[in-house]
C-alpha positions as CSV (number, residue, x, y, z in Angstrom):
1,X,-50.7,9.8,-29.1
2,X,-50.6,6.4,-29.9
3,X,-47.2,6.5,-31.5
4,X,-45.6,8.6,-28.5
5,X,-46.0,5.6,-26.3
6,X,-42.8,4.0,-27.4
7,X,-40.3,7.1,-26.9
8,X,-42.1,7.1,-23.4
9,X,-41.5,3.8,-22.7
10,X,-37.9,4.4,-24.1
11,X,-37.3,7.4,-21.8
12,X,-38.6,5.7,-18.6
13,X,-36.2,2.9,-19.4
14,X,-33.4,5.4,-19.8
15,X,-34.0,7.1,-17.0
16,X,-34.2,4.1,-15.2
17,X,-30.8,2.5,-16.3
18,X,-29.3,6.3,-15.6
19,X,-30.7,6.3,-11.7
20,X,-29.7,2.0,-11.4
21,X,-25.9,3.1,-13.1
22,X,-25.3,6.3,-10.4
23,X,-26.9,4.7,-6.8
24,X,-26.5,1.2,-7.4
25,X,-22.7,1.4,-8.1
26,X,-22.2,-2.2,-5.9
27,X,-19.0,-3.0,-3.9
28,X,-17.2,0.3,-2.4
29,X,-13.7,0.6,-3.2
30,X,-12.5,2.8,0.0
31,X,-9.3,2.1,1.0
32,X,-8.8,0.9,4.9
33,X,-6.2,1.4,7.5
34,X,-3.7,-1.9,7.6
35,X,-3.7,-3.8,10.7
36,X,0.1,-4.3,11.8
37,X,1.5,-6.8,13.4
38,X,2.8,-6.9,16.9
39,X,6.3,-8.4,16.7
40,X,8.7,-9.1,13.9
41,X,11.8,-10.7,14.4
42,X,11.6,-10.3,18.5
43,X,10.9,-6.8,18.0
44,X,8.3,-5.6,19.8
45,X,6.0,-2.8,18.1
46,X,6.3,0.2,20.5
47,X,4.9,3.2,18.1
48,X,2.3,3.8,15.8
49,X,1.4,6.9,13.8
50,X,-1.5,7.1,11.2
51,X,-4.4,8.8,9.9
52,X,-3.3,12.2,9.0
53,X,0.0,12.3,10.3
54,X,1.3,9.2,8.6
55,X,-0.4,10.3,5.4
56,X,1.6,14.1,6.1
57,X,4.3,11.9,6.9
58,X,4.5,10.0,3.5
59,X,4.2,13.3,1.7
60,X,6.8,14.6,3.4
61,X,9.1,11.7,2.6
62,X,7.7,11.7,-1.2
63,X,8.0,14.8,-2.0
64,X,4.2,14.7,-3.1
65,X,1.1,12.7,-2.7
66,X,1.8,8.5,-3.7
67,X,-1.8,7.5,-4.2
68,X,-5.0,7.5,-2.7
69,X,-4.3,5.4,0.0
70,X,-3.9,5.5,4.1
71,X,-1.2,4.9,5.7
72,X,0.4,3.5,9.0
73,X,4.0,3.3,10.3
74,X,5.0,1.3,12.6
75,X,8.2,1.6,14.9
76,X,9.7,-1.7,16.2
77,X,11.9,-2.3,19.2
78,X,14.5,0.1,21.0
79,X,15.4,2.7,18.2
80,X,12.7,4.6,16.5
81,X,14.7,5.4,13.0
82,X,16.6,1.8,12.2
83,X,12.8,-0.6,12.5
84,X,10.3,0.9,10.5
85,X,7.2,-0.7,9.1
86,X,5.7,1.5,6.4
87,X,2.4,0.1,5.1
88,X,-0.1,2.2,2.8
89,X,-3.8,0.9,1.4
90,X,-4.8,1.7,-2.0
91,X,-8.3,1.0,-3.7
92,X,-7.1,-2.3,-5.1
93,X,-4.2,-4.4,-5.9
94,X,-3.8,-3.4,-9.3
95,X,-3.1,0.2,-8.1
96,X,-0.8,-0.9,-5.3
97,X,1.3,-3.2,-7.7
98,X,1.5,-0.4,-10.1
99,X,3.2,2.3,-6.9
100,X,5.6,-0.8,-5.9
101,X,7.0,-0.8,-9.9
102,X,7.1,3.0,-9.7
103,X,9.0,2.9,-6.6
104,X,11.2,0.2,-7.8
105,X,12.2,1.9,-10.9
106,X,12.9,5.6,-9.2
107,X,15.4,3.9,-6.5
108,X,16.9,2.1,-9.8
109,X,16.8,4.9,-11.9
110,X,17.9,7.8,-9.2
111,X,19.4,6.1,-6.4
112,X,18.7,8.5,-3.9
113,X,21.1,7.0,-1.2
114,X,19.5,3.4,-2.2
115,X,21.4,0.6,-4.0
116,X,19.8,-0.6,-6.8
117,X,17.1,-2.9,-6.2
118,X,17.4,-7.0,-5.8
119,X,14.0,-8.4,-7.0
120,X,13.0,-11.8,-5.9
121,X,10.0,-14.0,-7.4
122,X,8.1,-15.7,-4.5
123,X,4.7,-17.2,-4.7
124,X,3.3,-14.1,-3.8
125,X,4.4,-12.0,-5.9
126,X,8.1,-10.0,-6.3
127,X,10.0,-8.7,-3.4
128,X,12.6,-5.9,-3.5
129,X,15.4,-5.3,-1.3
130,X,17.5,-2.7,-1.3
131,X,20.2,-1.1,1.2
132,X,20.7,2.6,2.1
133,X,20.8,4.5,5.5
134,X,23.3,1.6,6.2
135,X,19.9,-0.1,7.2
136,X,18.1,-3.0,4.7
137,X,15.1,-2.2,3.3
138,X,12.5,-4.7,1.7
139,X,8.9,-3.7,-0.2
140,X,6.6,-5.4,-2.1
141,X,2.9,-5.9,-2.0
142,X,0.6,-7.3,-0.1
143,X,-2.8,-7.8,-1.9
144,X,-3.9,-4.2,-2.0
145,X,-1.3,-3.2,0.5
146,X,2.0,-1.7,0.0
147,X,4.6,-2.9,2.6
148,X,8.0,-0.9,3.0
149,X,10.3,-2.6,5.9
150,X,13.7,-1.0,6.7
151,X,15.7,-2.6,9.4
152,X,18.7,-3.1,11.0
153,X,20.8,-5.8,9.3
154,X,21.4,-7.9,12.4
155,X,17.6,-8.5,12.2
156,X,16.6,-8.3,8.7
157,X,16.0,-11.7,7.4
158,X,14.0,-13.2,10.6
159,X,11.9,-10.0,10.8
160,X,11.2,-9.8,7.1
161,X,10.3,-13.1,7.4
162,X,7.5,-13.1,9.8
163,X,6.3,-9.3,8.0
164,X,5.7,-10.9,5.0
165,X,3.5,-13.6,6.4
166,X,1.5,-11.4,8.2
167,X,-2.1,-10.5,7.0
168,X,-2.2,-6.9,6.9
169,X,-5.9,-6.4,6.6
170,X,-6.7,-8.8,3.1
């Protein structure tokens, strides 16, 4: 018996570590629904659709499921197809950077009614822009946030502009 008082010990421990490693897993990783801003470029947001129906939405865009993210769209000012904010949350940046570079290489390498892709260093990381749809169309991300803007071109830059300051949820 005396020597069996180790592998116990031993065991407990194990045991212990095992239980700590599956309920003590720290920080969640869930993703959360962006916040969206109420204006860009003068243009009021009128329309909002999330949850489930932006997420069928997305697929239906895609063609198949992007990530595990949520998503919101956003509709800005008089015409419902020309100002749309797409924004989706994944678990973490690193996942979110990865879609954008995905995304940036399908328009590039299959057009899909997209020019190919204008990539522009900022302190924040790289922003695309693109044309198609004769709209503009601008994505990058946002901390953990993927941010798709398409837009009249009348508008583009100012609204852009005040999008890419805004604080989606970070």
């Amino acid at each position: 018996m005396i020597g069996r008082k180790p592998y116990i010990r031993y065991f407990i421990f194990l045991i212990t570590v095992f239980i700590c490693l599956t309920n003590c897993k720290g920080k969640e990783t869930q993703t959360e629904t962006p916040k969206l801003p109420k204006k860009a470029g003068g243009l009021r947001l009128v329309k909002t659709v999330q949850g489930v129906m932006a997420n069928k939405f997305m697929y239906q865009m895609h063609g198949k499921v992007i990530g595990t993210h949520t998503s919101i769209i956003g509709y800005y000012g008089n015409n419902d197809k020309e100002n749309v904010l797409y924004v989706s949350s994944f678990e973490n940046h690193e996942n979110a950077e990865k879609a954008l570079i995905r995304m940036a290489s399908k328009i590039n390498n299959n057009s899909a009614g997209f020019t190919p892709t204008a990539a522009d260093q900022t302190n924040k990381g790289v922003v695309y822009r693109t044309n198609g749809m004769g709209l503009k169309h601008f994505f990058y991300r946002s901390g953990k946030f993927l941010v798709w803007w398409q837009t009249n071109s009348g508008k583009a830059e100012v609204s852009f502009q005040d999008l890419y300051t805004f604080k989606f949820g970070e």
